[in-house]
Backbone as CSV, one residue per row, in Angstrom:
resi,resn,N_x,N_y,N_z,CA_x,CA_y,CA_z,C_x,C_y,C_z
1,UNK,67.571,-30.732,0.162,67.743,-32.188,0.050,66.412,-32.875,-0.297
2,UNK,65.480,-32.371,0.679,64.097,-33.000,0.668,63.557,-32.467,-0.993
3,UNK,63.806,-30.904,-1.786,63.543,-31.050,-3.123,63.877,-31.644,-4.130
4,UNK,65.567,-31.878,-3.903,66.322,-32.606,-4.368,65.869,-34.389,-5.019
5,UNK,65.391,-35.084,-3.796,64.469,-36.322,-3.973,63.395,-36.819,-4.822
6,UNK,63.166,-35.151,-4.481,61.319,-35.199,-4.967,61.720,-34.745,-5.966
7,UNK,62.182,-34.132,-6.962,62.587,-34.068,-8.149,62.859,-35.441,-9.264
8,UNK,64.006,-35.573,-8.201,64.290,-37.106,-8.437,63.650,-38.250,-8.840
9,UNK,62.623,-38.134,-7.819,61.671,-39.325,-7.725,60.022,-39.131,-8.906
10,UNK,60.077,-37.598,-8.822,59.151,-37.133,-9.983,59.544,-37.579,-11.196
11,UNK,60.962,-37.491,-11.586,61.943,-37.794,-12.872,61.615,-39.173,-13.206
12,UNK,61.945,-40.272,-12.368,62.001,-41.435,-12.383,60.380,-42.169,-12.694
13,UNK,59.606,-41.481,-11.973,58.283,-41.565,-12.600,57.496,-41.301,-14.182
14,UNK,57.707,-40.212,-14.779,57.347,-39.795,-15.566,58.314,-41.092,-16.670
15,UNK,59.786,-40.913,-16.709,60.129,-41.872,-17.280,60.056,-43.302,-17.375
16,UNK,59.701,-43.922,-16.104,59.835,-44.852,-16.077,58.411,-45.390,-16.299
17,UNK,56.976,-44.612,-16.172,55.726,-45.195,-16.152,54.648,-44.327,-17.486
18,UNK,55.934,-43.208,-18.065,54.873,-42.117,-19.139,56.101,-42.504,-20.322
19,UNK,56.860,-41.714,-20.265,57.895,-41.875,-21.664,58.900,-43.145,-21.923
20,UNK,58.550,-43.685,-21.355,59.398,-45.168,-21.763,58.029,-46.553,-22.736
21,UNK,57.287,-46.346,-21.727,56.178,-47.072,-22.248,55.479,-46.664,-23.616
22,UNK,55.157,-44.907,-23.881,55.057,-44.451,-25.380,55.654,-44.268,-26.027
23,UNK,57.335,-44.408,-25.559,58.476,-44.391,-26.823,58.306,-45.431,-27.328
24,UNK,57.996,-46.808,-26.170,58.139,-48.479,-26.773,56.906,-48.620,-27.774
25,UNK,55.688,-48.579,-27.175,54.660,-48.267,-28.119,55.013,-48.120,-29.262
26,UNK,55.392,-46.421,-29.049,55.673,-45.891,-30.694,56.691,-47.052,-31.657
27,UNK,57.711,-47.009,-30.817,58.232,-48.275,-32.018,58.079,-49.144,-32.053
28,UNK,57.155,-50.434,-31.210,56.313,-51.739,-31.645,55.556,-51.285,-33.322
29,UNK,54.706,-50.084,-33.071,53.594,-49.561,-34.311,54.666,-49.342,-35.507
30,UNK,55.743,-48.438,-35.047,56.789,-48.639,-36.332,56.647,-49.551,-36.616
31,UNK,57.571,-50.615,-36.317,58.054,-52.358,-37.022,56.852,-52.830,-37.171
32,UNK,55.614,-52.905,-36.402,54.640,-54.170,-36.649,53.489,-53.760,-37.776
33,UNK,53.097,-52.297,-37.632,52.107,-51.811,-38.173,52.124,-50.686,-39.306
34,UNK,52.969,-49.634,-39.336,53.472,-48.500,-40.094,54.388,-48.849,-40.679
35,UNK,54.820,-49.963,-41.205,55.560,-50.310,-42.245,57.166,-49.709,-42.272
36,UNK,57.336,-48.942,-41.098,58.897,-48.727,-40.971,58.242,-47.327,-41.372
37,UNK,57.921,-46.632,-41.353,57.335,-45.216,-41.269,56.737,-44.198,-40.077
38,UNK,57.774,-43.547,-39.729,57.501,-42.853,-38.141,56.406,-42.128,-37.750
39,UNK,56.167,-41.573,-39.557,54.976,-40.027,-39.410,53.181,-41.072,-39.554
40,UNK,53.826,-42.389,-40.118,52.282,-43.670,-40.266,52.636,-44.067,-38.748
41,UNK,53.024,-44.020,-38.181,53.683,-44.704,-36.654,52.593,-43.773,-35.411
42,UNK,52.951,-42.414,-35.618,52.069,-41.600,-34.862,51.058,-41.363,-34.892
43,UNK,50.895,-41.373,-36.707,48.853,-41.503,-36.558,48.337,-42.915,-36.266
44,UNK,49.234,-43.645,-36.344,48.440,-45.015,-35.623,48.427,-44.733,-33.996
45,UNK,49.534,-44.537,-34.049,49.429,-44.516,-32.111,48.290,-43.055,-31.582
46,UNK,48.617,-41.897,-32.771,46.976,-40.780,-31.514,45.723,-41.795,-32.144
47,UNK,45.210,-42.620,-33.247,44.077,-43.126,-33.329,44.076,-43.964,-32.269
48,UNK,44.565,-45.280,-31.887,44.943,-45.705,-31.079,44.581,-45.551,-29.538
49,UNK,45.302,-43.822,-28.930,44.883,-43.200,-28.163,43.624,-42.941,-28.251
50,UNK,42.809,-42.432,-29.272,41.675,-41.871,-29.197,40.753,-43.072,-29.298
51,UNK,41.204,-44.257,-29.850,40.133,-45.585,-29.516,39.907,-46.058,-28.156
52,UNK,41.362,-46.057,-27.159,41.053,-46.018,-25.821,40.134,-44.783,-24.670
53,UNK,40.732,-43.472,-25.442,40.129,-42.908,-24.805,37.863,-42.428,-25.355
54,UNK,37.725,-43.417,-26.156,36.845,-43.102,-26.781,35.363,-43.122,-25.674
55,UNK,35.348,-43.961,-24.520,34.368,-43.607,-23.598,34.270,-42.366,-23.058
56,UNK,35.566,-41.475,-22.836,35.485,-40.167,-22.342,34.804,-39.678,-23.715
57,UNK,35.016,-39.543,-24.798,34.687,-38.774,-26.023,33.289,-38.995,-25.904
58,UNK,32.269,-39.823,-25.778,31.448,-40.166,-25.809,30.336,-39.716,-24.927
59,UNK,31.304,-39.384,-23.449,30.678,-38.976,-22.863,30.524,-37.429,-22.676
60,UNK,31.804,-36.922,-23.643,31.754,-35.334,-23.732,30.704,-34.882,-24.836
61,UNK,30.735,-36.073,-26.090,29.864,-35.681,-27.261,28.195,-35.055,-26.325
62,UNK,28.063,-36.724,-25.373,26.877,-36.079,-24.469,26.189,-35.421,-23.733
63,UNK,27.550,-35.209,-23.354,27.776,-33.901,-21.841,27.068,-32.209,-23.476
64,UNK,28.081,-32.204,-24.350,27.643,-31.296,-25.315,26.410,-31.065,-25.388
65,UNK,25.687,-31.839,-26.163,24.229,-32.235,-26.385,22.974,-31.541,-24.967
66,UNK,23.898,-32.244,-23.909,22.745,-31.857,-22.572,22.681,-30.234,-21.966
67,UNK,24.076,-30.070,-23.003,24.606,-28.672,-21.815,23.625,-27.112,-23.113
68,UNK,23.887,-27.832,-24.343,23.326,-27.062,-25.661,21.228,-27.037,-24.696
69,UNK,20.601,-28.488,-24.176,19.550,-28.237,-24.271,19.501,-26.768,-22.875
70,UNK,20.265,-27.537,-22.029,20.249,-26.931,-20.736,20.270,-25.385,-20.495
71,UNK,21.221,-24.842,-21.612,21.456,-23.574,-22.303,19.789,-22.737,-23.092
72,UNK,19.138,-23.718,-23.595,18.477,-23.064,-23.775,16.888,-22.867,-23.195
73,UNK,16.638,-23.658,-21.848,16.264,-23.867,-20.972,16.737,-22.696,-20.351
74,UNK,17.740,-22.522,-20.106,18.433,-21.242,-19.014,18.108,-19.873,-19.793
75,UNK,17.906,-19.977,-20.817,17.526,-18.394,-21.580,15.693,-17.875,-21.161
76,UNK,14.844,-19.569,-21.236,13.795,-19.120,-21.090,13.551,-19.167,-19.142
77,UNK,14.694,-19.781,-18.567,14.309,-19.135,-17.102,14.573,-17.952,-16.767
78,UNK,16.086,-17.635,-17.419,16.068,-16.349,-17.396,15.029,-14.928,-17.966
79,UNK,14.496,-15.308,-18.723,13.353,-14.418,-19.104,11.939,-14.751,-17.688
80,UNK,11.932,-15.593,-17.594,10.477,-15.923,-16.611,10.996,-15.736,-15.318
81,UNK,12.028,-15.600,-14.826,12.393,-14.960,-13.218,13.367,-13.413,-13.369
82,UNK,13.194,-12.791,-14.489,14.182,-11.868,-14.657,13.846,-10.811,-13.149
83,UNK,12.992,-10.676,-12.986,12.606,-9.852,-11.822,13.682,-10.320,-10.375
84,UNK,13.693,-11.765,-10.144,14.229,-11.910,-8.933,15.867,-12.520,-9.432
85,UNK,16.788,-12.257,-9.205,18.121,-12.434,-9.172,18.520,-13.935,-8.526
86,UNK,17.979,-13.633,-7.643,18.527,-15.028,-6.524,17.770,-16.132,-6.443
87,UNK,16.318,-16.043,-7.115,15.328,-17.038,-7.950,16.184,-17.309,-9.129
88,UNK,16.257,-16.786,-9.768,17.101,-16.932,-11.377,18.154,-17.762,-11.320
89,UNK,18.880,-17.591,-10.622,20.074,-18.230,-10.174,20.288,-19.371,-9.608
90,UNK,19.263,-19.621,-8.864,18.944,-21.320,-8.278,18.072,-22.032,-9.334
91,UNK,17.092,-21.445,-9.838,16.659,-22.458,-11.321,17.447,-22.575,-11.956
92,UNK,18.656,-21.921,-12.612,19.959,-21.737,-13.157,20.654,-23.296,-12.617
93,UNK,20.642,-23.512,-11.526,21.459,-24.712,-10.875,20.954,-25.473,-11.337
94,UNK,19.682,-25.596,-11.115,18.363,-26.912,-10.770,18.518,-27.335,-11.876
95,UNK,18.986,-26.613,-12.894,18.371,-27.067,-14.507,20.128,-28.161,-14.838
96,UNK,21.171,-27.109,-14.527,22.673,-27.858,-14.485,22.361,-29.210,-13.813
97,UNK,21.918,-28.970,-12.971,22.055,-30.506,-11.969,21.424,-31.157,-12.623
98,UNK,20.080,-31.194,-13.235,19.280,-32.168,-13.941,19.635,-32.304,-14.905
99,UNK,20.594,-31.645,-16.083,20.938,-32.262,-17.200,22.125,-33.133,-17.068
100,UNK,22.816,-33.063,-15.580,23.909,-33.970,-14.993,24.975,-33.422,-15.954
101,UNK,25.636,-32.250,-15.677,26.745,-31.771,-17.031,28.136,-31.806,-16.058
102,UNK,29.193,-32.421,-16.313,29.785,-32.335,-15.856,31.285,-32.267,-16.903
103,UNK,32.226,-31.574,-17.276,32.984,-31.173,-17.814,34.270,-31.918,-17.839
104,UNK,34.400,-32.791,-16.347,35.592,-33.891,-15.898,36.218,-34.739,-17.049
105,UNK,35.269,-35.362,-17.907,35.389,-36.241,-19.067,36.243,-35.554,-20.449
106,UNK,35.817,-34.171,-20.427,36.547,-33.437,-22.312,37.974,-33.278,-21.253
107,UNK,37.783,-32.488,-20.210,39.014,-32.001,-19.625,40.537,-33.773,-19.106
108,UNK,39.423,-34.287,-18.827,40.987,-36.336,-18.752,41.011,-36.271,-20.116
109,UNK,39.794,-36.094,-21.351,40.774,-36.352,-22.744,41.488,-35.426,-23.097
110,UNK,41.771,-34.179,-22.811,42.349,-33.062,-23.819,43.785,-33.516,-22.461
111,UNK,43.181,-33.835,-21.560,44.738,-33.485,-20.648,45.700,-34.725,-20.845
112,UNK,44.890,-35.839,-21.125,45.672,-37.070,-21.633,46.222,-37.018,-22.778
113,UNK,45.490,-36.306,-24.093,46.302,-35.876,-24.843,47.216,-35.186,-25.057
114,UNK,47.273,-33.947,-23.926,48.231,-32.652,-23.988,49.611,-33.558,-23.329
115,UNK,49.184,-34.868,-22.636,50.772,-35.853,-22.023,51.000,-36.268,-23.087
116,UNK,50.498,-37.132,-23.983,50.905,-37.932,-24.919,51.627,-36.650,-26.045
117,UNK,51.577,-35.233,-26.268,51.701,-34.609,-26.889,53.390,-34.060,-26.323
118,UNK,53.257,-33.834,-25.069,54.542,-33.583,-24.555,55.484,-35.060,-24.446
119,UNK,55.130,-35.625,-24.092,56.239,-37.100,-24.072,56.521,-37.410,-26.218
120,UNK,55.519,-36.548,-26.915,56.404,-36.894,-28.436,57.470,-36.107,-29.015
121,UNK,56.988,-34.696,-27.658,58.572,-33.638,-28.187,59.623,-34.234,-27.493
122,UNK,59.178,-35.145,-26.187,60.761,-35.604,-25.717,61.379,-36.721,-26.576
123,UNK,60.174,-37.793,-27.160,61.124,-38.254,-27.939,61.996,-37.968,-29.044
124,UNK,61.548,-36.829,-29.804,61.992,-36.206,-30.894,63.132,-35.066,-30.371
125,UNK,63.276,-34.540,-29.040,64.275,-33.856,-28.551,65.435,-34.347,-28.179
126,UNK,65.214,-36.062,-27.061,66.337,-36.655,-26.799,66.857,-37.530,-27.580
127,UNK,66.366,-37.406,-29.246,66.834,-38.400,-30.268,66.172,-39.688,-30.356
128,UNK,66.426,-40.468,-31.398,64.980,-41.668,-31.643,66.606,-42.760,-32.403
129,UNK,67.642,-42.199,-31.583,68.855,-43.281,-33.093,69.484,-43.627,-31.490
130,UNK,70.825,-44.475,-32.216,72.142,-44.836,-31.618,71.926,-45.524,-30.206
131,UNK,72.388,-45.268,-29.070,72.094,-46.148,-27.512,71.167,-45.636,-26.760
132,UNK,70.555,-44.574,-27.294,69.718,-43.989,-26.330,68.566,-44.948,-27.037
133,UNK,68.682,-45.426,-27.984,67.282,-46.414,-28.247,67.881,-47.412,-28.149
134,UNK,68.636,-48.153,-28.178,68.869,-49.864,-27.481,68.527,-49.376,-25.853
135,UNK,68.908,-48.179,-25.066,68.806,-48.546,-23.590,66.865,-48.439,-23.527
136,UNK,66.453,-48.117,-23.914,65.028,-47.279,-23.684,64.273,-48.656,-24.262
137,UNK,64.346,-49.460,-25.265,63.560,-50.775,-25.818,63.452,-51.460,-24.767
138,UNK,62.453,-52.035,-24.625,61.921,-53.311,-23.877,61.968,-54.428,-24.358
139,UNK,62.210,-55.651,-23.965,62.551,-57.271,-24.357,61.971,-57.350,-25.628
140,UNK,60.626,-57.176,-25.315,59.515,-57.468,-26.654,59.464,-56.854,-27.836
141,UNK,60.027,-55.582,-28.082,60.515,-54.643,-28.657,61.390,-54.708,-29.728
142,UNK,61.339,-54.412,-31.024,62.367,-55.445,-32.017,63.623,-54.226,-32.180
143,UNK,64.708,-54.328,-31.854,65.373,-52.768,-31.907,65.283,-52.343,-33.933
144,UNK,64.597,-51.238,-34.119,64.323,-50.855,-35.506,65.884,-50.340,-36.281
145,UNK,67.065,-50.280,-36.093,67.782,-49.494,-36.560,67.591,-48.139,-36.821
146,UNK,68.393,-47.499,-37.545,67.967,-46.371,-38.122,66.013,-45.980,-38.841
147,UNK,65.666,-45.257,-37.862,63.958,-45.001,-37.964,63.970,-43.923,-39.235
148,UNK,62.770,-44.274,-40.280,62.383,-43.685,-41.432,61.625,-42.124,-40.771
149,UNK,62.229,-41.490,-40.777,61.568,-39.852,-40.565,60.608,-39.187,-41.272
150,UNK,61.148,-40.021,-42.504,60.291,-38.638,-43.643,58.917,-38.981,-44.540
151,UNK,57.978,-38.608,-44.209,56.454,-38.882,-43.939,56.021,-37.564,-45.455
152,UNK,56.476,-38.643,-46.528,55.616,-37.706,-47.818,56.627,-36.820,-48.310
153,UNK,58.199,-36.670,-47.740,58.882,-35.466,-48.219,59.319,-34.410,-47.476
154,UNK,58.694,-34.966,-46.096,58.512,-34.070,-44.693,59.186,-34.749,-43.668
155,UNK,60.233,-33.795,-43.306,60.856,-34.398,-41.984,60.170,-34.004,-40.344
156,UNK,59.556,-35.221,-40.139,58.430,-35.034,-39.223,59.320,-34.630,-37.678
157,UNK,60.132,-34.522,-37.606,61.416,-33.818,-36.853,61.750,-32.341,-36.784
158,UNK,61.712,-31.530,-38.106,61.491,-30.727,-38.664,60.914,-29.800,-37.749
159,UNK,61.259,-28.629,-37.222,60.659,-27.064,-36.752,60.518,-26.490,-37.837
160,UNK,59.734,-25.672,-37.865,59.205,-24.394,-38.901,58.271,-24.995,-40.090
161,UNK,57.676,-26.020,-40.055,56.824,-26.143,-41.163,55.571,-25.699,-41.595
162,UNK,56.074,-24.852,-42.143,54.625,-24.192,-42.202,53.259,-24.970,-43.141
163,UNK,53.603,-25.840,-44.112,52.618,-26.852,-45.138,51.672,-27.376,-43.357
164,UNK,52.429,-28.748,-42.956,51.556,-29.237,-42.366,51.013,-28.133,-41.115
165,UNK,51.757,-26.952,-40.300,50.812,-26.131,-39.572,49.836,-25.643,-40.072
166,UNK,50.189,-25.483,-41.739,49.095,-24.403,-42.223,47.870,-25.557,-42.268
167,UNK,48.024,-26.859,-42.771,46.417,-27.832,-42.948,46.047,-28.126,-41.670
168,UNK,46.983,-27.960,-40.682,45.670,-28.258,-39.433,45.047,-27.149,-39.125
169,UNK,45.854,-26.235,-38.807,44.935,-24.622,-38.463,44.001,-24.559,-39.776
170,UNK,44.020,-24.831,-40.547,42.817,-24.136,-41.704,41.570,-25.151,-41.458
171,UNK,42.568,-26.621,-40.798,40.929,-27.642,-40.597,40.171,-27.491,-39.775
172,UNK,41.319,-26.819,-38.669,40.595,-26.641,-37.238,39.469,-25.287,-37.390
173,UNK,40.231,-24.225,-38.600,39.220,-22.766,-38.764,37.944,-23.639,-39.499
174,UNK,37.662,-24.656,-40.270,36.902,-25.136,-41.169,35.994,-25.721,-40.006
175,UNK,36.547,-26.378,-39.028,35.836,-27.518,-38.374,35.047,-26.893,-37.237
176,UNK,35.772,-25.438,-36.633,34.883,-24.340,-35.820,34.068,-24.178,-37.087
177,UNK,33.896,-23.201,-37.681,33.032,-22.645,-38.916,31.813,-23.851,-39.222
178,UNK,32.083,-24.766,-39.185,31.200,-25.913,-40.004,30.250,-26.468,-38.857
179,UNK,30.470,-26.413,-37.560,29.831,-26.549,-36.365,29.214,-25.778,-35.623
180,UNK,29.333,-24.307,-35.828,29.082,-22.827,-35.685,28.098,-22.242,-36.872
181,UNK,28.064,-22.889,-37.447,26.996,-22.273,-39.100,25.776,-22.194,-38.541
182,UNK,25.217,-23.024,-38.034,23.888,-22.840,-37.771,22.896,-21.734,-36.792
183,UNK,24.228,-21.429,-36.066,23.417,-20.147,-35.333,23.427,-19.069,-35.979
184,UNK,22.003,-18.362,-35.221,21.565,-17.496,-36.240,22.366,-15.983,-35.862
185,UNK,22.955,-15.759,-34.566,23.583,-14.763,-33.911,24.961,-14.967,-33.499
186,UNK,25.993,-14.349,-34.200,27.359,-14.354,-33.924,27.700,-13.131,-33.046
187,UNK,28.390,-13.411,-31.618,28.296,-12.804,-30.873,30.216,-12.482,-31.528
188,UNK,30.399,-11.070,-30.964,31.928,-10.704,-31.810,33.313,-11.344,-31.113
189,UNK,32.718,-12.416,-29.636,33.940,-12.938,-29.533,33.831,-14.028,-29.714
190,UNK,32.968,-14.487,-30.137,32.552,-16.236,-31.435,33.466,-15.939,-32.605
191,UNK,33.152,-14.274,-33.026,33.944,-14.644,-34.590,35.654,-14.511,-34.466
192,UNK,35.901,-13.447,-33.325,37.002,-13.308,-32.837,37.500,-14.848,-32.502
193,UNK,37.056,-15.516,-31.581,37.600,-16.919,-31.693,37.801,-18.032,-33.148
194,UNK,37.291,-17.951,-33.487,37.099,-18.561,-34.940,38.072,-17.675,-35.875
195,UNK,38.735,-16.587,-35.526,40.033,-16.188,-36.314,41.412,-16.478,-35.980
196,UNK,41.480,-16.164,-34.717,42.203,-16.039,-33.462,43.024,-17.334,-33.270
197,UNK,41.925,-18.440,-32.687,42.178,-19.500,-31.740,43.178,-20.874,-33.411
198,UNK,42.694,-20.564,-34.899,43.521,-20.885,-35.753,45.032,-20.210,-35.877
199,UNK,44.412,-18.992,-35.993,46.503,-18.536,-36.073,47.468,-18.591,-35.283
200,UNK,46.643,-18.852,-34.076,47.593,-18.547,-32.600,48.132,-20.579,-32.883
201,UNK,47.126,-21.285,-33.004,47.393,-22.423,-33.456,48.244,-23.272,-34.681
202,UNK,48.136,-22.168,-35.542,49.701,-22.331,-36.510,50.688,-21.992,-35.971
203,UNK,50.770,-20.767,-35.496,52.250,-20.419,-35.186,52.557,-21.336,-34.031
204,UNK,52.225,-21.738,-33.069,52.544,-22.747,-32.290,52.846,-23.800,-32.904
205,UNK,52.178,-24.268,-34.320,52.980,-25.898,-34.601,54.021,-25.663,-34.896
206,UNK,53.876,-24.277,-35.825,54.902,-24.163,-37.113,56.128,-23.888,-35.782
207,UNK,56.025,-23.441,-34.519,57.187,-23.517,-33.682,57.906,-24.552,-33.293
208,UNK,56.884,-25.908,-33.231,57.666,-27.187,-33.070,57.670,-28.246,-34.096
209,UNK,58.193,-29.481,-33.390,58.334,-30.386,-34.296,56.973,-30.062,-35.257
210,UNK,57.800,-30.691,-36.586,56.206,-31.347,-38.069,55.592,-32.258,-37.167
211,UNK,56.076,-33.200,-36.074,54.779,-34.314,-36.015,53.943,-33.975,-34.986
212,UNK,54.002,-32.779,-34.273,53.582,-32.034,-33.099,51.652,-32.150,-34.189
213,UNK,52.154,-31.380,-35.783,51.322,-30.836,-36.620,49.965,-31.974,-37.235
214,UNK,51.034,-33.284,-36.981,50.426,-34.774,-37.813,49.258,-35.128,-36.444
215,UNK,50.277,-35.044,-35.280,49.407,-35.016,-33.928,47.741,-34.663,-33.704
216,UNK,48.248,-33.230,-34.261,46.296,-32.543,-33.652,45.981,-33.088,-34.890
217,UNK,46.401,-32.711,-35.997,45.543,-33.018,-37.322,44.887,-34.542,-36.978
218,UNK,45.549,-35.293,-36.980,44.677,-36.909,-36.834,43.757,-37.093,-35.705
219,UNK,43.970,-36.391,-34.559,43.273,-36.425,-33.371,41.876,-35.482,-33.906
220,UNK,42.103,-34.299,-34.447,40.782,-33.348,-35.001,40.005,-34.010,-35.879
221,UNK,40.782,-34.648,-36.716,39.613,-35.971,-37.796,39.204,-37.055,-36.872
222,UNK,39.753,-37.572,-36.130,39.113,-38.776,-35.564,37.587,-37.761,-34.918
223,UNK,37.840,-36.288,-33.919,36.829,-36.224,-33.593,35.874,-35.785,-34.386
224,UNK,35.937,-35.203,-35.327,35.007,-34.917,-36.772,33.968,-36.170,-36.537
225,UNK,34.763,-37.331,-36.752,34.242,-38.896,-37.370,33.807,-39.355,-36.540
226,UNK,33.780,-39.107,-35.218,33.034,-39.729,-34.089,31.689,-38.618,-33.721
227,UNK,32.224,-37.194,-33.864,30.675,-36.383,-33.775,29.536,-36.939,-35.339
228,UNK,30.260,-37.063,-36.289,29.517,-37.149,-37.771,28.595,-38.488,-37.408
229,UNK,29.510,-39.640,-37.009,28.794,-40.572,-36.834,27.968,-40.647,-35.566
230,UNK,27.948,-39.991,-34.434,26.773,-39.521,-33.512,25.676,-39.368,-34.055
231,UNK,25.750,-38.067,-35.077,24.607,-37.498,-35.541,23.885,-38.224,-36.347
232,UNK,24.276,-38.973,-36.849,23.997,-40.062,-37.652,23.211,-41.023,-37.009
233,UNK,23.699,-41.753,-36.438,23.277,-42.710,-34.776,21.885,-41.886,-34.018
234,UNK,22.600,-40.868,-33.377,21.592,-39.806,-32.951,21.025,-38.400,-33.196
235,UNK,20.503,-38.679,-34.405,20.700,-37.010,-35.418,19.645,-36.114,-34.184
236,UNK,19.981,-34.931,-34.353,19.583,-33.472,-33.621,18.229,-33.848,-33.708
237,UNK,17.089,-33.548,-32.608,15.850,-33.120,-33.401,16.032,-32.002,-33.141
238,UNK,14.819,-31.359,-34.419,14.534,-29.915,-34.548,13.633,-29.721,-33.602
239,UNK,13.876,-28.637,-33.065,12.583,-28.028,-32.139,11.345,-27.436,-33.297
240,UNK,10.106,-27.772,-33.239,9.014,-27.206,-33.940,8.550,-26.050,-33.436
241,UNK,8.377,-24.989,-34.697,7.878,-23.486,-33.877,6.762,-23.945,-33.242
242,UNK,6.479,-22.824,-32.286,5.554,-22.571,-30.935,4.475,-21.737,-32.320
């Protein structure tokens, strides 16, 4: 009985405070902004997402940056205490604690995204037509009629597409590769990841919905465009040889 509730009451939550509010969303951006276009509807709404969530991004771009110096700080303690283990290991801390790295920030954006990612297969699972969208609209909400699906020729509804799985996995293999170039030592489960972590990533879109595919793709360019323009803002310095 007592699971029974709590089921219940879990149900009523998620719908009533996660998937009701980003279904409405999503179709305000239809009618007001995407021109009656579902697959322009979603990349407005993950940019959108990623403009709100852009203080976490900001603070992961930094968290990156501190953890890259901190890393290599930790190579030369590790060489200068290699003798003592349990010395090594507390400068090891000392150095974490002082670059203040804390991981909390990438992990609320990827996990806020991985919700917003699951509440778009429910809308596309429990249908986007007929009374299940007059009951689900909110006052403010203009009811859209019949919603435009097809984004270029592509039914963003659609399982098995392999076009749009194949351009995000090849951006995502491009966008590891293009951020990874500069080191001078490829360790074999760097390159193993950089083969791997793309295909395992197609076949997963190409398993669900096409807009599952429109999803990461717009979310992976926004972060391109926010690291590009960092570096820009705050380009790398080079360390000068010793």
């Amino acid at each position: 009985m007592l699971y029974s509730r709590l089921v219940y009451m879990l149900g009523e939550i998620w719908f009533t405070y996660l998937y009701q509010p980003v279904f409405n969303v999503l179709v305000w951006i239809y009618m007001n902004i995407a021109d009656k276009n579902l697959g322009w509807a979603v990349v407005w709404l993950t940019i959108f997402l990623r403009v709100v969530l852009l203080p976490l991004t900001i603070i992961s771009e930094r968290d990156a940056t501190r953890h890259k110096k901190a890393e290599e700080e930790a190579i030369k303690t590790a060489k200068a205490y290699k003798t003592d283990q349990v010395l090594q290991k507390e400068e090891i801390r000392k150095l974490m604690r002082k670059h203040r790295i804390s991981p909390w920030a990438k992990v609320l954006t990827l996990g806020i995204q991985l919700l917003v990612l699951i509440l778009l297969y429910q809308v596309f699972v429990r249908g986007i037509t007929g009374d299940k969208l007059i009951k689900l609209l909110y006052s403010w909400v203009d009811f859209p009629g019949k919603m435009n699906i097809n984004f270029y020729g592509f039914d963003i509804g659609q399982r098995n597409d392999w076009f749009w799985a194949g351009i995000a996995a090849i951006y995502l293999f491009m966008s590891i590769y293009i951020s990874s170039h500069k080191e001078k030592y490829w360790e074999a489960s760097h390159a193993t990841f950089l083969i791997l972590f793309p295909i395992f990533t197609f076949f997963a879109l190409w398993a669900l919905p096409m807009v599952k595919s429109l999803f990461i793709l717009t979310s992976m360019i926004f972060s391109d465009i926010i690291s590009v323009i960092r570096l820009i803002i705050f380009p790398a310095k080079e360390e000068k040889p010793v």
